[in-house]
N, C-alpha and C positions, 0 to 999 in steps of 0.2 A: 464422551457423553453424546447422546441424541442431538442432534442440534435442530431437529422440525418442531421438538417436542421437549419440555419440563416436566417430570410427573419422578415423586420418590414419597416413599412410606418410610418413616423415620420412627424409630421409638425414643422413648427418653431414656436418658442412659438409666432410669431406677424402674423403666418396663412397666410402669403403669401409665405412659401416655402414648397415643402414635395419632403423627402428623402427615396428615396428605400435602402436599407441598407439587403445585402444579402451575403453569402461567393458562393459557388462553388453551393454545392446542393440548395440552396434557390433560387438562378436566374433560373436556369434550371427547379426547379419545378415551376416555375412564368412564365417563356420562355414556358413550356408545357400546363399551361394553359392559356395564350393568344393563342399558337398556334390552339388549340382545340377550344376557340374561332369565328379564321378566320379561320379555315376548316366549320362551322356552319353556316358562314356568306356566304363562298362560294358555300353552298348549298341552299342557298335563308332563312336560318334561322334564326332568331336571338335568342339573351340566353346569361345568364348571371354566372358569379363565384362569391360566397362569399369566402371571405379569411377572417378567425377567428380564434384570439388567443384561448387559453385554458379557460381563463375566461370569454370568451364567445361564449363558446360549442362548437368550435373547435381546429384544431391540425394544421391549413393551416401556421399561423404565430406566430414568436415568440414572446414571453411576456414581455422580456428584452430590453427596449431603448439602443440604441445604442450611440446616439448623447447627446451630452450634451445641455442643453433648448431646449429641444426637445420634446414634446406631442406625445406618442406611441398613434399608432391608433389602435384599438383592433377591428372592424370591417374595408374591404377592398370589394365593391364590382365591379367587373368588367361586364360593357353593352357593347355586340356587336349588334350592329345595322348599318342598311344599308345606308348608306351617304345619305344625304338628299339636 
């Protein structure tokens, strides 16, 4: 696991719920990149973030479930795009 950083997306195991599960550093790095984001968006661009565990080649989130029946998600990708 990340140890600078807490941050995992979980679903429930019946895949109608997902949990953001982040301490202090994990929200803020998540809050920084949504905001980077909507700076993108408000320059007429659109663009996207992957957030990936370590087991799958990245260091964005952690690899530890948090929640109990809970399905870690080991890919997170985030689309900003212009409202339609």
């Amino acid at each position: 696991m990340n140890t600078d950083k807490l941050l995992t997306f979980e679903l429930s195991k019946k895949h109608s719920e997902l949990f953001v599960v982040g301490d202090s550093n994990g929200l803020r790095f998540l809050a920084s990149k949504l905001n980077r984001l909507a700076e993108k968006l408000d320059k007429g661009q659109s663009d996207h973030e992957h957030l990936m565990t370590k087991e799958w080649a990245g260091n964005e989130l952690s690899s530890a479930p948090q929640g109990q029946n809970t399905e870690l998600l080991n890919q997170v990708t985030i689309y900003a795009r212009k409202n339609i």
